[in-house]
PDB file with one MODEL, atoms N, CA, C and O in Angstrom:
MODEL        1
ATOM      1  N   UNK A   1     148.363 101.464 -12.989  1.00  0.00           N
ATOM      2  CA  UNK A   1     149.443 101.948 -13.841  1.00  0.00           C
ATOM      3  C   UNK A   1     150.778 101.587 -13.199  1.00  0.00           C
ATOM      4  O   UNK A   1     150.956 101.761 -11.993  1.00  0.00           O
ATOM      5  N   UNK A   2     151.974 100.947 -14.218  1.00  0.00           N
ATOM      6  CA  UNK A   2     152.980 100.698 -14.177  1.00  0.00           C
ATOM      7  C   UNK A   2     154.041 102.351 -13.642  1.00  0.00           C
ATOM      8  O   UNK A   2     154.313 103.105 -14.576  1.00  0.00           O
ATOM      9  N   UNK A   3     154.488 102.721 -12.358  1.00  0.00           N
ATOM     10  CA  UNK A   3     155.648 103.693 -12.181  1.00  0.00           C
ATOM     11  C   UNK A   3     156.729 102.996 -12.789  1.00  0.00           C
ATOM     12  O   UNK A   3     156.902 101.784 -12.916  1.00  0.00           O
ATOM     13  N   UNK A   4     157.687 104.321 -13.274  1.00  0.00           N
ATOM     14  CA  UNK A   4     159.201 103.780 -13.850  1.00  0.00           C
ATOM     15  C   UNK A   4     159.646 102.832 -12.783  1.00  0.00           C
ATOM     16  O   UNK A   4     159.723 101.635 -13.060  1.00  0.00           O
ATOM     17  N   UNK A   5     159.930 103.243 -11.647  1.00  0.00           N
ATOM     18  CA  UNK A   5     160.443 102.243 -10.780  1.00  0.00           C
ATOM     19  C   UNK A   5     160.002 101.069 -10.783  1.00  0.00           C
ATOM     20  O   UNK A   5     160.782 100.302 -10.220  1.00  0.00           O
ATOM     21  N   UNK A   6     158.846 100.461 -11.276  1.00  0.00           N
ATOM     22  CA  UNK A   6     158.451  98.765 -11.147  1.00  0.00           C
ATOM     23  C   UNK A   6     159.002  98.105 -11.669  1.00  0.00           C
ATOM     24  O   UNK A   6     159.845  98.619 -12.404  1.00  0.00           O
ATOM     25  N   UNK A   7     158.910  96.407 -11.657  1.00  0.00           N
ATOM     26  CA  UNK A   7     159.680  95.602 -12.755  1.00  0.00           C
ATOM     27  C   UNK A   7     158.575  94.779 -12.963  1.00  0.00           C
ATOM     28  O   UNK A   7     157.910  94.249 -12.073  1.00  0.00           O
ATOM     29  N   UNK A   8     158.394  94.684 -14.190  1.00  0.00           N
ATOM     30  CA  UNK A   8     157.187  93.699 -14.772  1.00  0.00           C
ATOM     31  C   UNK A   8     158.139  92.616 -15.069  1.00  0.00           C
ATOM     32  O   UNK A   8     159.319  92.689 -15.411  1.00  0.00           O
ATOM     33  N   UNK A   9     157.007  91.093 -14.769  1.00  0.00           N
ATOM     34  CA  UNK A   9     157.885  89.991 -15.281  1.00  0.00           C
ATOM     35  C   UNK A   9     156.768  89.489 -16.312  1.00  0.00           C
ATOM     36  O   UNK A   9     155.542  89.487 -16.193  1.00  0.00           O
ATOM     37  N   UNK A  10     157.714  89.000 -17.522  1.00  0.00           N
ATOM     38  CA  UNK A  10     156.929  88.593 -18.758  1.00  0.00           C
ATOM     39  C   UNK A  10     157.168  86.932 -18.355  1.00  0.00           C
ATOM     40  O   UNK A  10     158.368  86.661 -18.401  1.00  0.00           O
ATOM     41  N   UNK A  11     156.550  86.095 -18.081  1.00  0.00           N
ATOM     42  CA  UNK A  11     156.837  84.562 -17.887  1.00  0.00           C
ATOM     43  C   UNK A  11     156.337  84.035 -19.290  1.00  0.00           C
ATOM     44  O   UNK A  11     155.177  83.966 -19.698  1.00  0.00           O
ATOM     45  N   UNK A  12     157.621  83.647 -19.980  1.00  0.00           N
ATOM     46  CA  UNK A  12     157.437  83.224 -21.274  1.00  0.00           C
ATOM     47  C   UNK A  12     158.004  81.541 -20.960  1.00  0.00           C
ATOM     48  O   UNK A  12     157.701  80.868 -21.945  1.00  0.00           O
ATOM     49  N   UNK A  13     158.366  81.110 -20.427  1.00  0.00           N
ATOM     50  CA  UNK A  13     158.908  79.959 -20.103  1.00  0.00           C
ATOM     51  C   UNK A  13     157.677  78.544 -20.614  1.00  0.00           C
ATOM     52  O   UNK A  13     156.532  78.305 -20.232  1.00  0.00           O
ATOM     53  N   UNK A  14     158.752  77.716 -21.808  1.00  0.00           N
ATOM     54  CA  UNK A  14     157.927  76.742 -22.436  1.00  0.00           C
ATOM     55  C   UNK A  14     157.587  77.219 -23.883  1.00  0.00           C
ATOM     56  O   UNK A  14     157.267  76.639 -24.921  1.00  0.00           O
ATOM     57  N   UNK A  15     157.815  78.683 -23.471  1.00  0.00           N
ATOM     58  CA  UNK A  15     157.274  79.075 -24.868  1.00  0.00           C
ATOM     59  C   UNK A  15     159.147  79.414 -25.753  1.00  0.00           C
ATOM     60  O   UNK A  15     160.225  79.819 -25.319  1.00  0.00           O
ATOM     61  N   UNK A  16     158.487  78.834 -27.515  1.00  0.00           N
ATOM     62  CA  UNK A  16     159.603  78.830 -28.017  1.00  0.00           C
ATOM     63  C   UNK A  16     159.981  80.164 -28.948  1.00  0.00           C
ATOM     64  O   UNK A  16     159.336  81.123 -28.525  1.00  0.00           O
ATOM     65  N   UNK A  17     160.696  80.471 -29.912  1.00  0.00           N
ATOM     66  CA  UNK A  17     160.821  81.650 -30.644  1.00  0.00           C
ATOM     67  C   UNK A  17     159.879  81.742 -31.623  1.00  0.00           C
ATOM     68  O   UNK A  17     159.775  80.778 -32.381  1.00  0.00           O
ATOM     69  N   UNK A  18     159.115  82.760 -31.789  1.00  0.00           N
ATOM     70  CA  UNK A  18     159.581  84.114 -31.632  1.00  0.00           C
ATOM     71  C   UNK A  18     158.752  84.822 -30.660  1.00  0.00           C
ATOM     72  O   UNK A  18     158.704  86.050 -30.579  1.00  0.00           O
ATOM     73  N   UNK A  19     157.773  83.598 -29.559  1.00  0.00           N
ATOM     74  CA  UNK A  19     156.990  84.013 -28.422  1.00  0.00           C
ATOM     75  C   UNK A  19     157.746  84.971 -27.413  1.00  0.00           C
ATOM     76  O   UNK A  19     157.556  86.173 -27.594  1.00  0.00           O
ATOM     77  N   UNK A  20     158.383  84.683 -26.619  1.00  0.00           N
ATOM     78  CA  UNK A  20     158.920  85.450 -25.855  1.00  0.00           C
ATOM     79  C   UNK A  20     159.265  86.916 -26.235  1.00  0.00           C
ATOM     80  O   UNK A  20     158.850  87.879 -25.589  1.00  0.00           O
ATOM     81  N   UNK A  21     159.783  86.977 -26.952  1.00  0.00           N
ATOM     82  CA  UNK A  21     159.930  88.406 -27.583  1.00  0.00           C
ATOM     83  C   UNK A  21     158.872  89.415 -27.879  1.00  0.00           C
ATOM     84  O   UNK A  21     158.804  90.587 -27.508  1.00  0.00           O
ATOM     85  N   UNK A  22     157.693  88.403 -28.962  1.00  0.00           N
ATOM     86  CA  UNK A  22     156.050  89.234 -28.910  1.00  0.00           C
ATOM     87  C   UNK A  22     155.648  89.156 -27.441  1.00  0.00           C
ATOM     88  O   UNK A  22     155.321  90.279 -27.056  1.00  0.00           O
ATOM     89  N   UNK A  23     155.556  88.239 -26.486  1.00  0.00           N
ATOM     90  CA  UNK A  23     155.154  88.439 -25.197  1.00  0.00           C
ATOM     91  C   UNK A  23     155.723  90.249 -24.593  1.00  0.00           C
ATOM     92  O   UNK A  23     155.066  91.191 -24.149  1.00  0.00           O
ATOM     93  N   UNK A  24     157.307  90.060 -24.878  1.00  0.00           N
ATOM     94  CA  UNK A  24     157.860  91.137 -23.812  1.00  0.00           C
ATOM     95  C   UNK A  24     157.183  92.488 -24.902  1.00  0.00           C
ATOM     96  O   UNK A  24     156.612  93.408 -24.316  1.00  0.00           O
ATOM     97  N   UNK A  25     157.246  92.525 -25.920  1.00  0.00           N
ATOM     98  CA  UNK A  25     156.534  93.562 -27.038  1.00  0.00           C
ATOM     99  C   UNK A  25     155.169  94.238 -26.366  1.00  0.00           C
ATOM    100  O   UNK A  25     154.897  95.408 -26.095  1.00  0.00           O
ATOM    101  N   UNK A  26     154.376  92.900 -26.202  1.00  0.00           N
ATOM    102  CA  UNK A  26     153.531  93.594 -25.917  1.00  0.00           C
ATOM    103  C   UNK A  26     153.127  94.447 -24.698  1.00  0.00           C
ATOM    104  O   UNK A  26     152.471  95.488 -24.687  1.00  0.00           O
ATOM    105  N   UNK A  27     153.928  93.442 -23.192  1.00  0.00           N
ATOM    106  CA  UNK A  27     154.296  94.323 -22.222  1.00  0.00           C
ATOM    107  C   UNK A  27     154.849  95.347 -22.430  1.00  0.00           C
ATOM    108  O   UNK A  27     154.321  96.117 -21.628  1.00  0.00           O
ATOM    109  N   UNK A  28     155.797  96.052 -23.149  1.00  0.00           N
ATOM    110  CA  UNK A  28     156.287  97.042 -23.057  1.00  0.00           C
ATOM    111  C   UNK A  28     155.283  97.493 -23.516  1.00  0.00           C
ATOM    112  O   UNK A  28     154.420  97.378 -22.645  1.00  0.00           O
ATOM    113  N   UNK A  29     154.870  97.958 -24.407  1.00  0.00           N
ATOM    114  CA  UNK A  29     153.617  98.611 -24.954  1.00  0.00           C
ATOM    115  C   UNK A  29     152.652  99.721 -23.693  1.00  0.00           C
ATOM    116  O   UNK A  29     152.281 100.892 -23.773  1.00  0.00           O
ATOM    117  N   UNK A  30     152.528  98.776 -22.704  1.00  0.00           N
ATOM    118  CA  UNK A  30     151.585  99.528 -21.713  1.00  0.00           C
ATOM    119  C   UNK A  30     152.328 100.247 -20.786  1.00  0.00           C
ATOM    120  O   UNK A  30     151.545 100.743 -19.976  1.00  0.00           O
ATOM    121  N   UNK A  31     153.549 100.547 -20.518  1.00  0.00           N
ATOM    122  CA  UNK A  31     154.393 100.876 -19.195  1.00  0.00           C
ATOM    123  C   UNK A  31     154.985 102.191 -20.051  1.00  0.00           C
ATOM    124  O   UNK A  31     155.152 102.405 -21.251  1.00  0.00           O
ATOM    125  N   UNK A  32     155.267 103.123 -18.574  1.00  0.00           N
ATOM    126  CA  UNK A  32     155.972 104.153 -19.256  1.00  0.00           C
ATOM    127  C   UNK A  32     157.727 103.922 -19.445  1.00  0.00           C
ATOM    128  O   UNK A  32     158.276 102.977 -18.879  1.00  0.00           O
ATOM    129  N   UNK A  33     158.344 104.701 -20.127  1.00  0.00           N
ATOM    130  CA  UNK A  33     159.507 105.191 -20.223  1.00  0.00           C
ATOM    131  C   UNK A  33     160.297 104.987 -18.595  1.00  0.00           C
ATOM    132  O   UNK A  33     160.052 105.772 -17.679  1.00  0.00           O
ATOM    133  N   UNK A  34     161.167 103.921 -18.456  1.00  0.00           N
ATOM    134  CA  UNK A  34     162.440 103.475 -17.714  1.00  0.00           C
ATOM    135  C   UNK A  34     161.928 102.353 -16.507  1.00  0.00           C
ATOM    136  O   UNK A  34     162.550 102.186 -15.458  1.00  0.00           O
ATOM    137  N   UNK A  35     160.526 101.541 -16.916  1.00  0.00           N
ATOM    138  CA  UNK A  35     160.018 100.432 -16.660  1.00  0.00           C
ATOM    139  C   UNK A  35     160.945  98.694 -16.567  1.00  0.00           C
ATOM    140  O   UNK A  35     160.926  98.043 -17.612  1.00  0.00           O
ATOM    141  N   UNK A  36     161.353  98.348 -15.884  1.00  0.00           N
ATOM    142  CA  UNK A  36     162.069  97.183 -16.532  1.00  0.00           C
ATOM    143  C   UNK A  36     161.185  96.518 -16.586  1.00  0.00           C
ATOM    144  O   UNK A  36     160.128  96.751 -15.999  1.00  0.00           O
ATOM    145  N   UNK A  37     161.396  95.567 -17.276  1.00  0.00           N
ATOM    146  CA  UNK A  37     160.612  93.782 -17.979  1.00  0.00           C
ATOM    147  C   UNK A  37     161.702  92.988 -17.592  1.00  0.00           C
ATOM    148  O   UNK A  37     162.876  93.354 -17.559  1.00  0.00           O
ATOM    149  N   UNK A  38     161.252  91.867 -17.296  1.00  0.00           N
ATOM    150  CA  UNK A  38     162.325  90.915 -17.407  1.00  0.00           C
ATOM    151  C   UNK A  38     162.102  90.155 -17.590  1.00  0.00           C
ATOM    152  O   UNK A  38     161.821  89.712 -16.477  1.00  0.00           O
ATOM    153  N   UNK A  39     161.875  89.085 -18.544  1.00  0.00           N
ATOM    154  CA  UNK A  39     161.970  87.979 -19.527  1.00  0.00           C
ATOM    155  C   UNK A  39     161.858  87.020 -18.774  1.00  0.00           C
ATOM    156  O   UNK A  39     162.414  87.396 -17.742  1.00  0.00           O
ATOM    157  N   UNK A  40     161.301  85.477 -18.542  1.00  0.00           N
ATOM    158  CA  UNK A  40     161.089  84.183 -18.044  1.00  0.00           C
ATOM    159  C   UNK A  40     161.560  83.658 -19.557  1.00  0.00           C
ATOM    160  O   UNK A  40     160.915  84.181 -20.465  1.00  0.00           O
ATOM    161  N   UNK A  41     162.392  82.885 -19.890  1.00  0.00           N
ATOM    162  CA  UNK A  41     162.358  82.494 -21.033  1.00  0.00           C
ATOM    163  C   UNK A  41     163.067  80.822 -20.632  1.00  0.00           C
ATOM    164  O   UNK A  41     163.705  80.619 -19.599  1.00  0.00           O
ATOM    165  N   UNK A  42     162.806  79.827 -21.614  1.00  0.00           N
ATOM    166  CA  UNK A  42     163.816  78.542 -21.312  1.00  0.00           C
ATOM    167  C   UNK A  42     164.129  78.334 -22.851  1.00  0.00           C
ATOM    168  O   UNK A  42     164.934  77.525 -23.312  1.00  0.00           O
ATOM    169  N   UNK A  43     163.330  79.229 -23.559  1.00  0.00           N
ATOM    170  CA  UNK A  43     164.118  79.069 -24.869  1.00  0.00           C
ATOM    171  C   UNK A  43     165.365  79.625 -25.092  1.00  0.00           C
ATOM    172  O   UNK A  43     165.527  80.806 -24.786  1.00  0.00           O
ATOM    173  N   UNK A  44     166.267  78.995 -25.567  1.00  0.00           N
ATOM    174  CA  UNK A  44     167.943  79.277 -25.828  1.00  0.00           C
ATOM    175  C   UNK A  44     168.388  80.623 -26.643  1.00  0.00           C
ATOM    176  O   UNK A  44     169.309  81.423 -26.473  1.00  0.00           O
ATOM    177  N   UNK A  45     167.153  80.508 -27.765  1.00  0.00           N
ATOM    178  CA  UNK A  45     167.334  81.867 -28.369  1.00  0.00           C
ATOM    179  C   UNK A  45     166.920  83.319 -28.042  1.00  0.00           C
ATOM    180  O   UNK A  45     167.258  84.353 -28.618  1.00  0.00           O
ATOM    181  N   UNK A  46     166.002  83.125 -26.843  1.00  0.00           N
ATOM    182  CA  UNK A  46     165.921  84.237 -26.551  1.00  0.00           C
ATOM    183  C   UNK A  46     166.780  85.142 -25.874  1.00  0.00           C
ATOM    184  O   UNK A  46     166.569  86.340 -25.680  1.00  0.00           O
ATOM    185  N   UNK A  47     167.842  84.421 -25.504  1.00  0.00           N
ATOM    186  CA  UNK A  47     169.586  85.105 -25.026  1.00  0.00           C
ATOM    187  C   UNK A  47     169.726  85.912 -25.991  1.00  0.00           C
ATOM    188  O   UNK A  47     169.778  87.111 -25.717  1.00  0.00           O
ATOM    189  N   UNK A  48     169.843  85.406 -27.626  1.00  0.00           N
ATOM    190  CA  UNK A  48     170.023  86.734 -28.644  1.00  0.00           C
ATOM    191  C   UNK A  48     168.881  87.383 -29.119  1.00  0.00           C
ATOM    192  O   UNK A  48     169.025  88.527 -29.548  1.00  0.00           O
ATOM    193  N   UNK A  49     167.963  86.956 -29.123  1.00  0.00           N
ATOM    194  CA  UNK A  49     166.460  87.390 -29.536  1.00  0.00           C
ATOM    195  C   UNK A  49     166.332  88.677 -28.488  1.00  0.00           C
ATOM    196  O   UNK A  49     166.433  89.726 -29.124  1.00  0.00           O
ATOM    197  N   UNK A  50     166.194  88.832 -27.479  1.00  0.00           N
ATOM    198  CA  UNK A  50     165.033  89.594 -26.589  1.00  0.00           C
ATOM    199  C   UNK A  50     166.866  91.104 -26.490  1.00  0.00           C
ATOM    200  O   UNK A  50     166.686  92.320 -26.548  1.00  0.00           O
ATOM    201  N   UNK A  51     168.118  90.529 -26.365  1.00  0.00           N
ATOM    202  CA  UNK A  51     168.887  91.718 -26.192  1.00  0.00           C
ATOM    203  C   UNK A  51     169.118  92.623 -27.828  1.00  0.00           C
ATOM    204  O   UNK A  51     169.685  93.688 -28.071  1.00  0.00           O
ATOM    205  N   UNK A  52     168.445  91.704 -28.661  1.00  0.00           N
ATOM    206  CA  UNK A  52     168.383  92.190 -30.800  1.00  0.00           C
ATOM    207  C   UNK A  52     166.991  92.858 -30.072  1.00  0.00           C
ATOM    208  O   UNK A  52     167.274  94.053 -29.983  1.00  0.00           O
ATOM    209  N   UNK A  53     166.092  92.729 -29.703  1.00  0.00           N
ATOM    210  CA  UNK A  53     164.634  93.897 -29.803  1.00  0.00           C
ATOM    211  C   UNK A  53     165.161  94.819 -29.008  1.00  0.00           C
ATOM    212  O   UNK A  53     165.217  95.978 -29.419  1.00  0.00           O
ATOM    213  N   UNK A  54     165.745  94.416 -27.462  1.00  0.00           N
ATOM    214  CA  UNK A  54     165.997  95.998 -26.951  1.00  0.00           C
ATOM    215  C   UNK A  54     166.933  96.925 -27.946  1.00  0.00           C
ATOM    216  O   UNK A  54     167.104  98.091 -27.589  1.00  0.00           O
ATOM    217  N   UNK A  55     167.351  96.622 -28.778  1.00  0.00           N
ATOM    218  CA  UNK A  55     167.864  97.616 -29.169  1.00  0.00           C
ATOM    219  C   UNK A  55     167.898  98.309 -30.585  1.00  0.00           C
ATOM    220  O   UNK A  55     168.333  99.379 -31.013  1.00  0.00           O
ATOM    221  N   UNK A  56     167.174  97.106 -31.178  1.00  0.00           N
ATOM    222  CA  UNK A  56     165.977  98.029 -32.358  1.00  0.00           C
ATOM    223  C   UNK A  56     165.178  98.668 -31.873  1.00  0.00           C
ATOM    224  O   UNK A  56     164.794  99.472 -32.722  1.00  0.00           O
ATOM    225  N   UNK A  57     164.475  98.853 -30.621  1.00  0.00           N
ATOM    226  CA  UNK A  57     163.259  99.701 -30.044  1.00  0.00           C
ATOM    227  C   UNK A  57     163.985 100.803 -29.226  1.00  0.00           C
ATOM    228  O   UNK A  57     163.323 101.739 -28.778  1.00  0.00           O
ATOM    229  N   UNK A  58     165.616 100.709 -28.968  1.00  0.00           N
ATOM    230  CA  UNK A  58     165.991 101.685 -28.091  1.00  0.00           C
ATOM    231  C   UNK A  58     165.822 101.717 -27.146  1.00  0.00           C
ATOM    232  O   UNK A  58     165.288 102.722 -26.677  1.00  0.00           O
ATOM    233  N   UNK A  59     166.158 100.698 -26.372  1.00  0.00           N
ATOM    234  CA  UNK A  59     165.892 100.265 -24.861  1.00  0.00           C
ATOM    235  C   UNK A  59     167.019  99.389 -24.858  1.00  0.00           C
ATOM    236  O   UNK A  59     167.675  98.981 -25.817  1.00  0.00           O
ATOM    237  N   UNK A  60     167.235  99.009 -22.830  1.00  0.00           N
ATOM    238  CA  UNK A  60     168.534  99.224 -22.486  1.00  0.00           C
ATOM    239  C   UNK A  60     168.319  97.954 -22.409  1.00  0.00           C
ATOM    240  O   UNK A  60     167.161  97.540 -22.462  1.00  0.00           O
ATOM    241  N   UNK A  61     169.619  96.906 -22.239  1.00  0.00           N
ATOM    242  CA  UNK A  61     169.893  96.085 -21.730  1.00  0.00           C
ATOM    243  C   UNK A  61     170.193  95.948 -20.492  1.00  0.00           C
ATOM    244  O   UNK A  61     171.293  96.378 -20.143  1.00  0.00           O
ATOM    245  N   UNK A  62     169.063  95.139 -19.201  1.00  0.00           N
ATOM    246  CA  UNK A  62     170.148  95.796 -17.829  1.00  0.00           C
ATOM    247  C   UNK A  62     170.992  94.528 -17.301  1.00  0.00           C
ATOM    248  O   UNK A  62     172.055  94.759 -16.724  1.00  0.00           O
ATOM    249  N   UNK A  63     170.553  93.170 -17.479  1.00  0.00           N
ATOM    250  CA  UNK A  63     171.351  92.290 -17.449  1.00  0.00           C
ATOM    251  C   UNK A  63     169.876  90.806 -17.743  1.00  0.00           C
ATOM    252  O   UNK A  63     168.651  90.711 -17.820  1.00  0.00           O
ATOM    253  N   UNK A  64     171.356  89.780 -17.814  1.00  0.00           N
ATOM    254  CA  UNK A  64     170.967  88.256 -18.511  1.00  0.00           C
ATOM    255  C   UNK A  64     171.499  87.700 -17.591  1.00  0.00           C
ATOM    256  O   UNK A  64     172.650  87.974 -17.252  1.00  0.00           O
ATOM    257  N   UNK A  65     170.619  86.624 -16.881  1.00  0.00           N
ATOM    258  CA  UNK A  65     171.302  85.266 -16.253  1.00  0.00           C
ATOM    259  C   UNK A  65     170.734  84.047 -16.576  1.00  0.00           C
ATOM    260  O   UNK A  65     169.729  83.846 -17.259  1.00  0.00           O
ATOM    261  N   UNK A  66     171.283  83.443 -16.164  1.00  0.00           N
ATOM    262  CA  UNK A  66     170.469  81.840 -16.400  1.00  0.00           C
ATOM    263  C   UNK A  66     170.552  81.042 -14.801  1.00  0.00           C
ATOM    264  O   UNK A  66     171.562  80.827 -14.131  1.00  0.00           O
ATOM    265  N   UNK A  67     169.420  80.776 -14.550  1.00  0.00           N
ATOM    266  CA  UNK A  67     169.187  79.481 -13.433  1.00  0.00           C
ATOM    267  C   UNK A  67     168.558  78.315 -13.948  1.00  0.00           C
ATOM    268  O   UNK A  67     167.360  78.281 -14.228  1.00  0.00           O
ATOM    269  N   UNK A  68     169.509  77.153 -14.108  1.00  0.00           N
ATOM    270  CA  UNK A  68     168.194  75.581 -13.909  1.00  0.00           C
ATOM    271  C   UNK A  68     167.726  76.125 -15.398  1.00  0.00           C
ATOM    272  O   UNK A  68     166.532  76.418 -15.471  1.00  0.00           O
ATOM    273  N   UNK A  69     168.410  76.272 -16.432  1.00  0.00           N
ATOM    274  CA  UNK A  69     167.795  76.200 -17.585  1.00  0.00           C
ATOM    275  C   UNK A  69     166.739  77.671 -17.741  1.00  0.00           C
ATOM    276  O   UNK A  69     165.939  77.930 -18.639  1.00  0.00           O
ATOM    277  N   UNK A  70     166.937  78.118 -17.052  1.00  0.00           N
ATOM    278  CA  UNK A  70     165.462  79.683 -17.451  1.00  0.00           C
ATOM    279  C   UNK A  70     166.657  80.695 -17.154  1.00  0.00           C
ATOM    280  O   UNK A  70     167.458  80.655 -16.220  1.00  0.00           O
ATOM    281  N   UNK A  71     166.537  81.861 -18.483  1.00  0.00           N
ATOM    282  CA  UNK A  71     166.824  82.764 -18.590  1.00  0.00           C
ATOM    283  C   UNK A  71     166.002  83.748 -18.188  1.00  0.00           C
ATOM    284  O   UNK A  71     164.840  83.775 -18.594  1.00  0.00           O
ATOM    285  N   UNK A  72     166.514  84.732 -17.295  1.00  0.00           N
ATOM    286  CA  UNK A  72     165.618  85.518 -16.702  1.00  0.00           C
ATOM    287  C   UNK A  72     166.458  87.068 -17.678  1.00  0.00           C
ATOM    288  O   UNK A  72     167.640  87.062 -17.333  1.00  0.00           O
ATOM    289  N   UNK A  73     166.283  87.884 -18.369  1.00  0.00           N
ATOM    290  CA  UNK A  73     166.719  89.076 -19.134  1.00  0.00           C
ATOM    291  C   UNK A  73     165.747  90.530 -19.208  1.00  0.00           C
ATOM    292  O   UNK A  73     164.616  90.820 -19.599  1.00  0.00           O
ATOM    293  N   UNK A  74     166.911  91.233 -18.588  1.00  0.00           N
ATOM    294  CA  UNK A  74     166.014  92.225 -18.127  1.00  0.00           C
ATOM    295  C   UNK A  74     166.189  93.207 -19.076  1.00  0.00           C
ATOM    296  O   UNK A  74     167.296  93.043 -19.589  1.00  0.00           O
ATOM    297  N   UNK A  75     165.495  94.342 -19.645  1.00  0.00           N
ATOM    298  CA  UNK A  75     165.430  95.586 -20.397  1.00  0.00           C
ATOM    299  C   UNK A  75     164.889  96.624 -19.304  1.00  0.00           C
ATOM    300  O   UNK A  75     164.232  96.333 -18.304  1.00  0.00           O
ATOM    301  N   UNK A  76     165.334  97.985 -19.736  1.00  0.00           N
ATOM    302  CA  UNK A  76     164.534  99.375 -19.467  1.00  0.00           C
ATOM    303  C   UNK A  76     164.488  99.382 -20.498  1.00  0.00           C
ATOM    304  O   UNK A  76     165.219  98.959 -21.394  1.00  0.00           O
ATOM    305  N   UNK A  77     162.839 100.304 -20.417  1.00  0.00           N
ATOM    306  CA  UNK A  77     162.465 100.891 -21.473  1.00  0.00           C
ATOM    307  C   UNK A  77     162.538 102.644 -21.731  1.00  0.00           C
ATOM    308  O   UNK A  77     162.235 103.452 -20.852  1.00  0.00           O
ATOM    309  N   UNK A  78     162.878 102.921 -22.742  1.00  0.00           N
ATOM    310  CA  UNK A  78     162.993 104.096 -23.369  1.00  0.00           C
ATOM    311  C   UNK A  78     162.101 104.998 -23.643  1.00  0.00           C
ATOM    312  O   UNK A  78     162.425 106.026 -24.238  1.00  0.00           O
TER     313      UNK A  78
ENDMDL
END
């Protein structure tokens, strides 16, 4: 079992829209309440894609960067 304090990484990288997003979906699914995820993504849209689900589901944004083309975007969950 996932403690709030862990950070799960979803490695979606290669994968295009609307993968990354069902990827991090379904991770969240199993973790409790204030879990971060943080996104592997190299798709472009998941910059607006994955920070539009945290916050239809009510979960936080904790930050977005980019290295070398991969967006790494992190959420807590709610």
């Amino acid at each position: 079992m996932t403690s709030p304090d862990s950070a799960v990484v979803v490695d979606a990288r290669g994968l295009r829209c609307p993968a990354p997003v069902i990827r991090l979906a379904r991770a969240a699914r199993d973790v409790p309440a204030g879990t971060e995820l943080t996104v592997l993504a190299t798709d472009p849209a998941a910059v607006h894609d994955v920070p539009a689900w945290a916050r239809m589901r009510g979960h936080e944004l904790v930050s977005a960067t980019e290295d070398d083309g991969v967006h790494a975007i992190t959420v807590r969950t709610r």
